[in-house]
N, C-alpha and C positions, 0 to 999 in steps of 0.2 A: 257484236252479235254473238249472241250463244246456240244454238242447239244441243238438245236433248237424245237419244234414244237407248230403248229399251226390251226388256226381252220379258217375259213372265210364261213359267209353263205351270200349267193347270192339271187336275188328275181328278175325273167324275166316274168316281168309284158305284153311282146308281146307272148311267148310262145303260141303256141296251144295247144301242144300235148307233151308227154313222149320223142318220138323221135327231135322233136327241140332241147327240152332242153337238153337233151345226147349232142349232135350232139357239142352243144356250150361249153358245160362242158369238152369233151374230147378234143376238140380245145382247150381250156387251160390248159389241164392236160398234153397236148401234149407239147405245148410250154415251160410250168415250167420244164419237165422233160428234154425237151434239153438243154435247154441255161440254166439250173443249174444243178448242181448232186444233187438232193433233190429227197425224196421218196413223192409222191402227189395222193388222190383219194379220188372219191365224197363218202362221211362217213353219209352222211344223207340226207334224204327226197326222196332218191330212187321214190318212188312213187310218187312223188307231180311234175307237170310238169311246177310250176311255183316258184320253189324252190329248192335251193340245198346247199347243205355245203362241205365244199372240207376241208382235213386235209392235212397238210406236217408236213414235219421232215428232218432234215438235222444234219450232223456232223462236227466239223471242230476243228481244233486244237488251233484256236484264235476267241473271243471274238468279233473283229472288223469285222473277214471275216463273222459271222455269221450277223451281224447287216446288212452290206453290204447284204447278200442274202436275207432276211428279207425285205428290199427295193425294189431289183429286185421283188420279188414275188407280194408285195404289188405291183408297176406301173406294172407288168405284166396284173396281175388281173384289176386294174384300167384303162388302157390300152386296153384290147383287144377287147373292144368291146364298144358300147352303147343301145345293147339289155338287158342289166341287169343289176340291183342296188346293192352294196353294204353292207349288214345291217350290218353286223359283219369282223371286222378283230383282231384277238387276237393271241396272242404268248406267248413263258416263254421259254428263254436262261437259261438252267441248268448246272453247272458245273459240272464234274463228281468228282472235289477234294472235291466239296461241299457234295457229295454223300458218300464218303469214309469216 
């Protein structure tokens, strides 16, 4: 068994307010969580309306399927928009034999 997680913080340099930047964050927390089975939610910056950082987590039984979703998420994220810059995208595939 493998799991995944991850951290990516975002910077929306057009933002006005609190509620933009929701608005754009949950439109991508939306999307990750259909088109993958991954657990996903903004983990930081709550208050800053020109900033935010989104966490996920994912499980899977092979190594390759995890790298594959690790991609999706990355062009999701790169993808969905051009109201926001990427500063941070980071991860760590752990094994759970590695754990035991």
């Amino acid at each position: 068994m493998y799991a995944v997680y991850g951290y990516s913080e975002l910077f929306h340099p057009f933002s006005s307010s609190l509620k933009e930047k929701r608005m754009t964050i949950q439109s991508i927390i939306a999307r990750m969580r259909k088109r993958f089975n991954v657990s996903v939610s903004e983990v930081s910056h709550q208050d800053l309306w020109q900033r935010s950082g989104i966490g996920f987590s994912a499980v899977s039984s092979s190594y390759s399927e995890l790298e594959l979703i690790i991609d999706a998420i990355r062009d999701t994220i790169e993808n969905h928009g051009d109201d926001y810059q990427i500063l941070s995208f980071d991860y760590r595939i752990v094994s759970w034999d590695d754990q035991v």
